[in-house]
N, C-alpha and C positions, 0 to 999 in steps of 0.2 A: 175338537177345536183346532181351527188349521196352529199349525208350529207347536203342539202341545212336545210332539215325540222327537221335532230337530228343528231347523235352520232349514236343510235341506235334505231332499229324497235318500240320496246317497250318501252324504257326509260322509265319511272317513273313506269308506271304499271308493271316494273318487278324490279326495283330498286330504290327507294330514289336517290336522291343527297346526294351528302356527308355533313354533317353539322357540320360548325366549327364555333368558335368565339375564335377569338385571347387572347392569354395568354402569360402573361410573370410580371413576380414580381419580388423582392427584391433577391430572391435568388430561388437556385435549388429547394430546398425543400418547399419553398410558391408556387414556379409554378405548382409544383406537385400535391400540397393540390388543387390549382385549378382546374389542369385538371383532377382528380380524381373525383372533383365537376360537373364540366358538363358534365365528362361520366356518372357520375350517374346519368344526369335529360335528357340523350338519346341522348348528342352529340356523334358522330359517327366517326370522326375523328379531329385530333390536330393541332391546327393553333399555332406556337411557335414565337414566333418576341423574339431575341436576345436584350442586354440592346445597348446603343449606345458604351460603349467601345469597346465589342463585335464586334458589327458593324464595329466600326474601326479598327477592327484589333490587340486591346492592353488588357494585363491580366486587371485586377481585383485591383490589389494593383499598379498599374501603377501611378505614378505623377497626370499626366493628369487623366487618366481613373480614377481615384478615385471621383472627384468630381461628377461623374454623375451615378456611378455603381449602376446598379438594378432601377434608377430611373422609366425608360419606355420599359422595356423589361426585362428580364432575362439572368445574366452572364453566359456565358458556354465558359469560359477559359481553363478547363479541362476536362480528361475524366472524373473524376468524377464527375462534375457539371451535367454532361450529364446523367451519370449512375444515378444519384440520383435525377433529374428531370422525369427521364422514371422509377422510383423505381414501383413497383407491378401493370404496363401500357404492357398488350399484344402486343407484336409487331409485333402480326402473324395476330393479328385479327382487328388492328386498324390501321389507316394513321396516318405517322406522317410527320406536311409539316414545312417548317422551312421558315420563311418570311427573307431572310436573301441573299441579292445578290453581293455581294460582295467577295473580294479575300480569305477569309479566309473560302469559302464554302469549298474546300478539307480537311481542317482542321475541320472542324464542321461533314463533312461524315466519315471522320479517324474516331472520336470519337464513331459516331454513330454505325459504324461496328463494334468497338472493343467490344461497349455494345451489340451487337448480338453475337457475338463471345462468350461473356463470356458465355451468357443464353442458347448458344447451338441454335442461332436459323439462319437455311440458310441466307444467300443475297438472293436466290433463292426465299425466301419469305418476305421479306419487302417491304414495301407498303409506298409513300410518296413522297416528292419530296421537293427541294432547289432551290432558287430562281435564284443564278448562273447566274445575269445578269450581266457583268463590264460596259457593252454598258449602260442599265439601270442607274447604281448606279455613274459614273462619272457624270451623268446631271441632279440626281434626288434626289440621296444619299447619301451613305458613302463610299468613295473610299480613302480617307488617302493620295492622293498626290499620289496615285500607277497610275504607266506608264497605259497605256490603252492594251497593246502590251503583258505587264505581265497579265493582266486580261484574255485576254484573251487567251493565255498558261494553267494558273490554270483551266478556264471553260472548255477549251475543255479537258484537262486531267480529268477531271468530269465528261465530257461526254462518252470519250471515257472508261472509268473504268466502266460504269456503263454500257453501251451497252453490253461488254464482260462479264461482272459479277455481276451486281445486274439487273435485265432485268426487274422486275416489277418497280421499281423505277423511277420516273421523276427526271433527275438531273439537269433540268431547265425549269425554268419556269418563261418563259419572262412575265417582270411586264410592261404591258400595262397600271394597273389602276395606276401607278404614273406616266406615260406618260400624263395619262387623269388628274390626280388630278392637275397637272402640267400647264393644260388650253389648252390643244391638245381636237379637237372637236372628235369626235366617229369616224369620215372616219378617223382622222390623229392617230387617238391612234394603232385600226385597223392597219394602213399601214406601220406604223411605228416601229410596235412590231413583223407584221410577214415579217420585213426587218431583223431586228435583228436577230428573230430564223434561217432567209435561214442563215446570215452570220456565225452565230454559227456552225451549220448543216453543212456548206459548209468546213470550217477548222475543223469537224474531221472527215469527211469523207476521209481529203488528210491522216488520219491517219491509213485506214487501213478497219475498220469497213463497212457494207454495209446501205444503206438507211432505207434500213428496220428495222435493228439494231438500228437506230439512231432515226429514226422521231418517235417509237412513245414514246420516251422518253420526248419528248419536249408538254411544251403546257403552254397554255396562260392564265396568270392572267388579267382580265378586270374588270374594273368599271362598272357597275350600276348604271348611274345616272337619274334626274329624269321623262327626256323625253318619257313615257313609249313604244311606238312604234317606235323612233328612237333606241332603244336599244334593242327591239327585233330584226328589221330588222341589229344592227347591230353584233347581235352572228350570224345570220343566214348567212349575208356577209360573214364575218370572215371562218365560215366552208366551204362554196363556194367560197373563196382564196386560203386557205392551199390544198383543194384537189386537185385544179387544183395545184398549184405550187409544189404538192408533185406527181402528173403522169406526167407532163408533162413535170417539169423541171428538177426534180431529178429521175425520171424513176422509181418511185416506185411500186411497184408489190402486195403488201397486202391492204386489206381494211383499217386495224387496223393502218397502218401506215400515211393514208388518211382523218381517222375519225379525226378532232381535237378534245382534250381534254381541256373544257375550266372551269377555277374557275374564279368564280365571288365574288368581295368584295362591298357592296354599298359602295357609297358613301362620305366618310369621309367629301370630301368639302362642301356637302349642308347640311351639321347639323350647326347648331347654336345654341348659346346661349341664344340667346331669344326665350322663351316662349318655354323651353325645351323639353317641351312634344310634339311638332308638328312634331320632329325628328321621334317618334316612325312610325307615318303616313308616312313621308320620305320614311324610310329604309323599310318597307311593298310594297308601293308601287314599290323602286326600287329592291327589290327580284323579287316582281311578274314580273317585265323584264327580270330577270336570269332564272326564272322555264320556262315562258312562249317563253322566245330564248333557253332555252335545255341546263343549264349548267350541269355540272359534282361535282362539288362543290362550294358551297355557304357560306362566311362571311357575317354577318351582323354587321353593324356596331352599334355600343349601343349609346342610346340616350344621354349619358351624356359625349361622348366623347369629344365636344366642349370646355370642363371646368376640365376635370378630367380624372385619369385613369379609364378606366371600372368597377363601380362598381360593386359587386356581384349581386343586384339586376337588373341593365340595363343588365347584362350579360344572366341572365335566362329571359330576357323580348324578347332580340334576341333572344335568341334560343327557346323561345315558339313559337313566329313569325313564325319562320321556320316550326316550326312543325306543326300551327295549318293552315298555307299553304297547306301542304301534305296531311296531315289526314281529315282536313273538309274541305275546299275550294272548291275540286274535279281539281286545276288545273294540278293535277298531271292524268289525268284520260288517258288525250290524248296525243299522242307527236303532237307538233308544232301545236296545237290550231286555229294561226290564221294562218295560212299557204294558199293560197287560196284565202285570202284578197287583193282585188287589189291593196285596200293602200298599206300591208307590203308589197304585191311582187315588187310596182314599186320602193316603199323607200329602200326593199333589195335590188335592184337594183342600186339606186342612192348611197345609200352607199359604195357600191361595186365600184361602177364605180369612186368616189373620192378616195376610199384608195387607185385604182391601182394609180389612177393620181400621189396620194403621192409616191406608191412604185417606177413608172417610175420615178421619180424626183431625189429617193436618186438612184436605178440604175444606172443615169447620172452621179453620184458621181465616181462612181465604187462601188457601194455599202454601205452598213452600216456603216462601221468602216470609208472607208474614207469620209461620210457625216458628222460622227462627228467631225473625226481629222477637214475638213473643219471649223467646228463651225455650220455649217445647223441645226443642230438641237437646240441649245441652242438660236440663233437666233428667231427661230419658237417660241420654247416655252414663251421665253422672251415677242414677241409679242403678244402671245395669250393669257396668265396670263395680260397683262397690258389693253386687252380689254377684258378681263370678269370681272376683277374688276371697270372698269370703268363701263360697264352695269350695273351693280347691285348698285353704287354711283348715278349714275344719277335715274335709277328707269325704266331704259328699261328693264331689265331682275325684273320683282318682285319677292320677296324675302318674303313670308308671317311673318308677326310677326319684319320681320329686315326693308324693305323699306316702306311696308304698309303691311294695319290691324294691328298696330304697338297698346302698349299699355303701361300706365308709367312702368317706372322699379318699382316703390311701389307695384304696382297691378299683377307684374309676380311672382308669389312665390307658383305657384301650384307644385312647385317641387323643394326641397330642395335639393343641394350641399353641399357636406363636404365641399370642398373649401382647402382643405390640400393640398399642394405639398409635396409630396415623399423627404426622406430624400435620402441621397446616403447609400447604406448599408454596414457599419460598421462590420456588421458581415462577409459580405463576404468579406473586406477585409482579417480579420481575417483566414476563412477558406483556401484562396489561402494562406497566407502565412504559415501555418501552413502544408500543403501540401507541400510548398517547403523543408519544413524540414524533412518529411515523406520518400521522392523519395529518388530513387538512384541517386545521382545527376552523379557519374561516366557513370551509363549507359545511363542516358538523354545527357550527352556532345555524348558521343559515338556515337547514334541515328542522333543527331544534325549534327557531321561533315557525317557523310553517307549521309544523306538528304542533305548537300550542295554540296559533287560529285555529287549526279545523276541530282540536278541542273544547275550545270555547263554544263550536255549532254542536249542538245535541244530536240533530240529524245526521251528521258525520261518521262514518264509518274512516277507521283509524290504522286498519293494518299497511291499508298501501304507503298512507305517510310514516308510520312506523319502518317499514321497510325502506322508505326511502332515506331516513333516517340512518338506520345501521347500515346501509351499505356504503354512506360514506363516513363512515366511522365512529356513530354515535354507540354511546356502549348501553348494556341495560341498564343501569344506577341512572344515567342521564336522559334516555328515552323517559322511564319512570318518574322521573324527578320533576322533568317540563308536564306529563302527564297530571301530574300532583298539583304544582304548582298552579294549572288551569281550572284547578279543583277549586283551592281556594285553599290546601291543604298545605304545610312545611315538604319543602322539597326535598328534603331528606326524613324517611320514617324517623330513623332517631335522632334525627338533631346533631347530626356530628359534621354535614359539610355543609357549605354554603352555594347555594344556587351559582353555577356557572364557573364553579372555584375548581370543576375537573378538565375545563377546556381553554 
C-alpha cells in the first residue's frame, strides 16, 4: 500500500525531521529570547503554545485573563505580541507551528500574515501550521463555552483561506496526541483524529475548493508513547488510512495529497516526578518510535516537565536527544527500518484494523461532529482515563521509580528543581494597555463593525476581515467578542466586560 513504509523514498537520508521544542514564556519578547536560543543550538523549526488567556480567547489585561497571563505559554493578544515574538526569526527559512486549536486560530493567522506582510514576505512562502481543531479542543481543551457549530465556521474559513492563498501552510493539524494523553489507546487516537480531519475536509470542500487543494493542508499531531513497536506500527496504520480514504473516498488525484504528514510529540503523560531523570530515557526511547514510524516533525518533551515549565537546560537536553538520534545512531540511514518484520507488519495490521473499527463506529454517528454532539466521545475518553489510572494504582501497568523500583523521596535528589511557579506577567498587562492608548481606536471600531456584517453572511469567509481588523489594532478579546456578538452569543465568554468597553 503506497505510504505504508514513509512519506517519502528517502526520507531522512535526504532530509532531517523538523525539530522543535515548545516555547512560550511570560511575554513576546522572552519567547523570542527563547526561540532565538534554540535556533542557535540547531532547532529547525518553532513549536509556539499560546498562554491560557490566549487559549481562551481573552486579551492580556482581561479581569479573568489577568490572573494567569504568560503563566504557561506566551500572550499574543496583538499583532504586535506577534510582530515582536517573530522579531529578527526568518520566516522564509523556518516553520512556524502554533500549538493552538481553538476559535481564535483566524485571529492568530490575521496576525501572522500582517507580520509577513509588513516584511515583504509572500503567503506563497510561509512555512507552518495551527492547530485549528474545535472538534479537538471542546473535549480536551480550551473552547470558552463557543458553540461547537461556530468552531467550526472559523476552521473551515482557515481552511479554506489557506488552500486559495497560503498553500505551503498546514492550517490544521488535528491533535490526536491529546486525544491519546486523554487515555484513548493508539488504534482510538488513530481513528478518532483521521474522523476529524475527513469531517473538517468534508465541510470545506462544500466551499468550493478541490481535494487536492485541501488535503494536503491537513496532517496529524500524534503522541509517542512508550510501547516502542505499537507506535511504529501505529504511524505506519495511520499513513495506510489516510491514503486509502484520500483515493477512494474523496477521489484524490496527487501523491502529495495522499502522503500524510505526521508530527510527533512524546509523551507528556509518562514523565514523572520521581526519579526525574528516567524521563530523559522516556522521551529517547519514545522519539525512536517517531523517526523509526517516519515522522515529519518531532517535539520532545523535557524531563522536568512533571514539576516545572521547561527549563533552559531540559530544553537543550531535548533537543540534543534529537540530534544525537540523526547524527550518530544511523536510525536515520533507512526509511521504515523495521518494515518487513512480521511482528510490525501483523501489529500494522491489527492496528489498522481497530482504528477502522473505531472510524466505522463514529460513521454510525453520521460522522465526527455528530459523535460528539452525541457525547461518544467524552464517554470513551472518560472510560479510558478512569482505567489507565486505575492500572498504574494497582501496579498492572509498571510505572518504574512511581509503582516499583520505587526509592525514599530523601534519596531522589539526583536532580534539582527550582520549584518556582510563574507569576502572572505584570508587564504584559502593562504592554496591552499601553497599546490601547497607542491605536486608532476610531479606526479599530470601524474594522470591528465591518467584521461583524460579513459575520452576519454565512457565506463569508472571515480571515481577511479578521486581518484587517488586527492590523489596525483590533486585539483578540475584541475580534472575538464582535465575532460572538454576531452570534447572537454574550460578547464576553464570562461576563466580565461589556461590548465595546475596551476601545
Amino acid at each position: 500500500m503506497p505510504f505504508a513504509r514513509a512519506g517519502h523514498p528517502e526520507m531522512y537520508r535526504k532530509r532531517f525531521w523538523i525539530t522543535r521544542q515548545l516555547a512560550g514564556l511570560e511575554t513576546a519578547a522572552a519567547t523570542n529570547q527563547r526561540l532565538q536560543y534554540l535556533i542557535a543550538n540547531g532547532q529547525t523549526g518553532l513549536a509556539i503554545v499560546p498562554d491560557t488567556p490566549t487559549q481562551l480567547g481573552l486579551d492580556s489585561d482581561h479581569p479573568l485573563g489577568a490572573r494567569s497571563v504568560g503563566t504557561q505559554g506566551v500572550p499574543l493578544c496583538t499583532v504586535e505580541d506577534m510582530e515582536q515574538m517573530l522579531e529578527g526569526i526568518d520566516l522564509r527559512r523556518i516553520t512556524a507551528s502554533f500549538s493552538y486549536p481553538g476559535v481564535g486560530v483566524p485571529v492568530l493567522l490575521g496576525q501572522f500574515l500582517a507580520v509577513a506582510d509588513k516584511r515583504g514576505v509572500p503567503w506563497s512562502e510561509l512555512r507552518g501550521s495551527f492547530q485549528n481543531d474545535p472538534l479537538q479542543a471542546t473535549h480536551t481543551c480550551y473552547d470558552a463555552g463557543t458553540p461547537l457549530d461556530l468552531g467550526m465556521r472559523l476552521a473551515v474559513d482557515t481552511m479554506e483561506h489557506c488552500a486559495r492563498h497560503v498553500p505551503g501552510f498546514h492550517p490544521t493539524t488535528v491533535n490526536a496526541y491529546d486525544l491519546r494523553e486523554s487515555g484513548l489507546n493508539a488504534a482510538e487516537e488513530i481513528g478518532v483524529a483521521i474522523s476529524m480531519a475527513q469531517a473538517y475536509i468534508e465541510e470545506t470542500l462544500k466551499r468550493g475548493p478541490a481535494i487536492d487543494q485541501v488535503g494536503p493542508g491537513i496532517l496529524l499531531i500524534c503522541a509517542a508513547h512508550i510501547d516502542l513497536f505499537e507506535e511504529i506500527a501505529k504511524f505506519r496504520a495511520a499513513r495506510r488510512i489516510w491514503s486509502r480514504m484520500m483515493r477512494e473516498h474523496f477521489g484524490a488525484k496527487e501523491d502529495r495529497t495522499c502522503r500524510l504528514t505526521l508530527a510527533v510529540h512524546t509523551a507528556g503523560s509518562s514523565l514523572f516526578p520521581q526519579q526525574p531523570i528516567n524521563n530523559v530515557v522516556r522521551g529517547t526511547v519514545e522519539a525512536m518510535a517517531a523517526i523509526l514510524g517516519g515522522c515529519q516533525g518531532l517535539d520532545l518533551s523535557a524531563f522536568d516537565e512533571p514539576v516545572d515549565l521547561p527549563s533552559e537546560q531540559a530544553a537543550m537536553v531535548a533537543l540534543r536527544t534529537q540530534q544525537i538520534l540523526a547524527l550518530e545512531s544511523g536510525v536515520a540511514n533507512v526509511a521504515d527500518p523495521l518494515g518487513g518484520s512480521w511482528y510490525i507488519e501483523e501489529l500494522t495490521d491489527e492496528v489498522e484494523r481497530r482504528a477502522r473499527a473505531v472510524m466505522d463506529e463514529i460513521a454510525g454517528f453520521g460522522g465526527m461532529v455528530a459523535a460528539a454532539k452525541a457525547g461518544w466521545l467524552r464517554r470513551l475518553m472518560d472510560e479510558r482515563q478512569w482505567a489507565l489510572q486505575s492500572s498504574i494504582e494497582s501496579g498492572d501497568r509498571p510505572i518504574v521509580g512511581v509503582n516499583c523500583h520505587q526509592i525514599p523521596p530523601e534519596q531522589d535528589t539526583l536532580l534539582s528543581f527550582r520549584g518556582e511557579h510563574p507569576e502572572p506577567s505584570k508587564e504584559q498587562v502593562e504592554i496591552v494597555k499601553e497599546f490601547r492608548l497607542r491605536r486608532d481606536a476610531g479606526r479599530v471600531r470601524e474594522a470591528l463593525k465591518r467584521l461583524k456584517g460579513r459575520v452576519e453572511v454565512p457565506s463569508e469567509n472571515l480571515v481577511l476581515p479578521i486581518k484587517s481588523a488586527v492590523s489596525t489594532g483590533a486585539t483578540l478579546g475584541e475580534v472575538l467578542g464582535t465575532i460572538r456578538e454576531a452570534y447572537g452569543l454574550p460578547y464576553d465568554p464570562v461576563s466580565a466586560i461589556a461590548a465595546g468597553s475596551t476601545v
